[in-house]
C-alpha positions as CSV (number, residue, x, y, z in Angstrom):
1,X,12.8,23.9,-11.6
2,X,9.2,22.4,-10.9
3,X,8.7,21.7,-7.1
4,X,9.1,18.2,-7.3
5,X,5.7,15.9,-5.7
6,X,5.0,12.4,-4.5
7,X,2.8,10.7,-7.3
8,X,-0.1,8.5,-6.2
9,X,-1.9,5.8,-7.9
10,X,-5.5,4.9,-7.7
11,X,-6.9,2.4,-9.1
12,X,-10.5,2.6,-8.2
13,X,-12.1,5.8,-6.6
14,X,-13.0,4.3,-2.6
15,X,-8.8,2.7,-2.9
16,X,-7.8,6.9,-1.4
17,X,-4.7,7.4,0.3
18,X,-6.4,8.3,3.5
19,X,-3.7,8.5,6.2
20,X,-1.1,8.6,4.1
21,X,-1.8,12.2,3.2
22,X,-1.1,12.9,6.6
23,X,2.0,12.5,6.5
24,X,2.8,14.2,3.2
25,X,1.2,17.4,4.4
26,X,3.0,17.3,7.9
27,X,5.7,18.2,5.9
28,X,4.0,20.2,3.2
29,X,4.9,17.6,0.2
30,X,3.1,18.2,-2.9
31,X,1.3,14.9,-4.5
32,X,-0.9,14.2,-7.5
33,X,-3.1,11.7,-7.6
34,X,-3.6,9.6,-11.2
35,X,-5.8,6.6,-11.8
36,X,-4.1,4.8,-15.1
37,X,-5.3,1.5,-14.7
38,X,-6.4,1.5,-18.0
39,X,-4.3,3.5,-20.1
40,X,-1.8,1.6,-22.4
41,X,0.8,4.5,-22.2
42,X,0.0,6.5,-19.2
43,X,1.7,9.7,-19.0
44,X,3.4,10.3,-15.6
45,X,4.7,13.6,-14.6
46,X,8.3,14.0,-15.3
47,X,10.5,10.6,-13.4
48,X,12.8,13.1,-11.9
49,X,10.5,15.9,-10.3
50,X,9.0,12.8,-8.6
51,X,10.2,12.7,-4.9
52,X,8.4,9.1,-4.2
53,X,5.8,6.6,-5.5
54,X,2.3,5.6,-3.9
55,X,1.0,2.5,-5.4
56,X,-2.7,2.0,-4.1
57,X,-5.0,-1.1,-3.7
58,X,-8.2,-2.3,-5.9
59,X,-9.8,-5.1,-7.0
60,X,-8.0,-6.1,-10.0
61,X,-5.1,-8.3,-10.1
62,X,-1.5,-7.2,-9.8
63,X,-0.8,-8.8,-13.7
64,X,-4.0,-8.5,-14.9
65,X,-2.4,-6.3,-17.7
66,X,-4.7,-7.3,-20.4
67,X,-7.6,-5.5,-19.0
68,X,-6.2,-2.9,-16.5
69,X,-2.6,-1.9,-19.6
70,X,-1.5,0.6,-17.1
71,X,-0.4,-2.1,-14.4
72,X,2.3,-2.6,-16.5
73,X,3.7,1.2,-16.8
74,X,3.5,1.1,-12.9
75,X,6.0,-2.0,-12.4
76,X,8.0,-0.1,-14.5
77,X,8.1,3.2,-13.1
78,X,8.3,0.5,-9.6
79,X,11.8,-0.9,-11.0
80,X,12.8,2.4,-12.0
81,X,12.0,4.0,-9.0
82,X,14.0,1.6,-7.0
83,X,17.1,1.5,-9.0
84,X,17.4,5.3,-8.0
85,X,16.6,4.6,-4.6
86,X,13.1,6.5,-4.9
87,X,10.5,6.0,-2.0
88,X,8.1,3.7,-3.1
89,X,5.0,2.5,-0.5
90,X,2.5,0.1,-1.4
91,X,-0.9,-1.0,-0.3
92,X,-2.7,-4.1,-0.9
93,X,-2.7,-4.4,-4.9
94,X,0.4,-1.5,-4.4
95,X,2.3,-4.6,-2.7
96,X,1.8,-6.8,-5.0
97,X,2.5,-4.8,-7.7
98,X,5.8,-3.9,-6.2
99,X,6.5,-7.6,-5.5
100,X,6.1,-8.7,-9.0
101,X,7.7,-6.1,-10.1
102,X,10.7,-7.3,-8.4
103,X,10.1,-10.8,-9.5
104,X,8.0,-12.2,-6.8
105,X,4.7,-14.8,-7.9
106,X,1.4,-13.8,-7.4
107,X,-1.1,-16.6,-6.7
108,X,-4.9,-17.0,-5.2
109,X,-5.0,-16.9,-1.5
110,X,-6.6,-20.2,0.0
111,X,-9.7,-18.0,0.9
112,X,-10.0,-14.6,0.9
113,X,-8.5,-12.6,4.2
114,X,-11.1,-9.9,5.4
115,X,-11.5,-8.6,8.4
116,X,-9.4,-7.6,11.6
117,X,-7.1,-10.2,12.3
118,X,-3.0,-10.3,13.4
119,X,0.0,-10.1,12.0
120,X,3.0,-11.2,13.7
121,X,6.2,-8.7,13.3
122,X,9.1,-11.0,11.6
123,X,12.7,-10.9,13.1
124,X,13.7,-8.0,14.7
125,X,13.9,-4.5,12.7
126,X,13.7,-1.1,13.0
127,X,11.5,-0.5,10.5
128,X,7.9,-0.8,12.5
129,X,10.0,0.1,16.0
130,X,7.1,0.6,17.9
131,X,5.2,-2.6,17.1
132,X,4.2,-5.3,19.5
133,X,5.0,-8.8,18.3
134,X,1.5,-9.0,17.2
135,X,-1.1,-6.1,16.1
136,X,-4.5,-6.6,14.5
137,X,-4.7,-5.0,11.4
138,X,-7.6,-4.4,8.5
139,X,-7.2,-7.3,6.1
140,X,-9.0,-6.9,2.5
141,X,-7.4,-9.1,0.1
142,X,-7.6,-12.6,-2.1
143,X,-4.4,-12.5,-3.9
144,X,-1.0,-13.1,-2.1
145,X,2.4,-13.0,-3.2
146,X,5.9,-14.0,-2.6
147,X,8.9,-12.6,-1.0
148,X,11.1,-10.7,-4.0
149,X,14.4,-12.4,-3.9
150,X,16.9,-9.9,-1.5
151,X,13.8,-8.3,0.1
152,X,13.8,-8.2,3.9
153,X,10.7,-9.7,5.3
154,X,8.6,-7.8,7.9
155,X,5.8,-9.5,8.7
156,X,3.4,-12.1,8.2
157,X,-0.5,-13.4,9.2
158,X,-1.5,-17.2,9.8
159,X,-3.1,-17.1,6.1
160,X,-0.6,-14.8,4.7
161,X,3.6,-15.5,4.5
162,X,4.0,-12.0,2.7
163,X,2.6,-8.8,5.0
164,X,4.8,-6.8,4.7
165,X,8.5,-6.1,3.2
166,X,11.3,-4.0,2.5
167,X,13.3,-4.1,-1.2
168,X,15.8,-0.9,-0.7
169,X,13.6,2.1,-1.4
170,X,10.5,0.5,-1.6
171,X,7.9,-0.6,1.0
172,X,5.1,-3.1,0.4
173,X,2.1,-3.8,3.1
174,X,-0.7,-6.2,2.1
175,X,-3.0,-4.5,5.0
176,X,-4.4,-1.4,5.5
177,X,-2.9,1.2,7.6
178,X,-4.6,3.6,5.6
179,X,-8.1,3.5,6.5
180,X,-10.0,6.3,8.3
181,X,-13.1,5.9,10.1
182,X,-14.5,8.0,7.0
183,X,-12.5,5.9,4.3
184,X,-13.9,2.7,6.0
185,X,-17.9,4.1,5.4
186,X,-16.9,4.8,1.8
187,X,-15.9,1.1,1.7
188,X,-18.9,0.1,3.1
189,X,-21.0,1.9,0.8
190,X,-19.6,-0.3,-2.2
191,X,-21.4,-2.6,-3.2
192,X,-18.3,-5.0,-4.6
193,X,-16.9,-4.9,-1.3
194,X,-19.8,-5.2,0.8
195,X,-20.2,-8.0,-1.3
196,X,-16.5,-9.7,-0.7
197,X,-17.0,-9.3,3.3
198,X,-20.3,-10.9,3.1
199,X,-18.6,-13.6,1.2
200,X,-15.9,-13.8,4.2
201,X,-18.2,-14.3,6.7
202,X,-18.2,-10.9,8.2
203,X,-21.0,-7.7,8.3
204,X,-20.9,-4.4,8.1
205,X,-21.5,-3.8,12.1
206,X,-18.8,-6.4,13.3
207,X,-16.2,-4.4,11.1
208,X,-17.5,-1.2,12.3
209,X,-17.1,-2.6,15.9
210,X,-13.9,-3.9,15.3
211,X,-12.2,-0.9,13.5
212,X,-13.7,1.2,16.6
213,X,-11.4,-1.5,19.3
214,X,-8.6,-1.6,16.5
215,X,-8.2,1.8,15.5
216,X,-6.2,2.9,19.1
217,X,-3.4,1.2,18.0
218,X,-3.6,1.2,14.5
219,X,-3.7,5.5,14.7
220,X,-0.4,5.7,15.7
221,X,1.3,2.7,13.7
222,X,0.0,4.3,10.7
223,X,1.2,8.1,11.8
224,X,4.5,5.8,12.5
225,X,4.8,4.1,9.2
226,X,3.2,7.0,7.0
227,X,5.8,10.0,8.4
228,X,8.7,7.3,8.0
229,X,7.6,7.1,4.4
230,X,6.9,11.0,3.7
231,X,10.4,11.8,5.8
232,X,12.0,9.6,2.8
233,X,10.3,11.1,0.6
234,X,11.1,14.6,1.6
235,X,14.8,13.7,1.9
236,X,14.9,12.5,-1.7
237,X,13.4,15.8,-2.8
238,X,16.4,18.0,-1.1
239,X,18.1,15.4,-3.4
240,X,17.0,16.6,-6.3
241,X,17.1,20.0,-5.5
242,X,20.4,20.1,-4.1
């Protein structure tokens, strides 16, 4: 049998994975990485050598499936991949193309969210154990989206209901835990998103400051939240091997 892998999707080429991988290759998982934004019928590697689902962030919108076809393939393999209980994490776009998937709205945000800012933990859960109530986290988004009905709700921002949430095997975060200090230059050498954080009022240099304050706690949370995710991930692949 193929050695099953974690299948990652990119939708523009600065969007990486960046910490994420981490995790995968703590435990020596095997991953491709596909941009099919715009392929109509985008062929994915076989659904069950697939051991989990990365869904990435970009520019585009989450239903935007005129232009960007392969959207749609990916909020089907989503629903697919949850009705088998497959680990699926999302990121930014990723979230709401998991939410909408599972029959959540997308809409316009009031103003774009860019920047460091907080995020309050919701409830009480296991899921982010080591959290404080609060945590400032790298925002990059316009777009928001509701809760899927059932999903479990994990946190939220003053602009944003919808930060992160739980639907069974899936995992959506609108924020990103998966910046580097080499990830966020890449950013910063894009033109289209230099652009949007000049729009939002910030600069390059108070980012940089602020990822250099924010990145002692965020290290961690991520390694927390990225291993969780690769652990699942690795479990389901003794699954399928078992």
């Amino acid at each position: 049998m193929t050695q099953s892998q974690v299948l990652i999707l990119q939708h523009v080429p600065w969007e990486k994975p960046g910490r994420i991988l981490d995790g995968l290759d703590d435990l020596g998982l095997s991953y491709q990485i596909m941009n099919v934004a715009k392929e109509k019928k985008p062929e994915f590697p076989d659904f069950d050598e697939v051991a989990g689902v990365v869904l990435m962030g970009g520019p585009m919108g989450a239903l935007d499936y005129d232009k960007y076809p392969g959207l749609k393939a990916e909020a089907k393999l989503t629903r697919a991949a949850v009705s088998v209980g497959k680990p699926v994490l999302g990121v930014c776009l990723g979230h709401q193309i998991i939410a909408t998937a599972l029959g959540a709205k997308l809409k316009s945000g009031d103003a774009p969210e860019i920047g460091f800012a907080p995020i309050k933990r919701v409830d009480k859960h296991d899921f982010f154990s080591m959290w404080n109530k609060t945590v400032d986290v790298l925002h990059w988004h316009n777009d928001v989206v509701t809760l899927p009905e059932g999903a479990q709700p994990l946190a939220r921002s003053e602009k944003t209901k919808n930060q992160a949430f739980r639907f069974g095997s899936a995992l959506g975060l609108q924020f990103h835990l998966e910046v580097t200090p080499t990830l966020l230059e890449e950013w910063l050498d894009e033109p289209g998103m230099v652009k949007d954080l000049k729009a939002a009022g910030g600069s390059k240099s108070k980012l940089r400051e602020a990822y250099v304050e924010c990145n002692p706690q965020l290290q961690p949370l991520a390694d927390q939240v990225f291993s969780g995710f690769a652990a699942r991930c690795n479990s389901y692949a003794q699954s399928l091997q078992g």
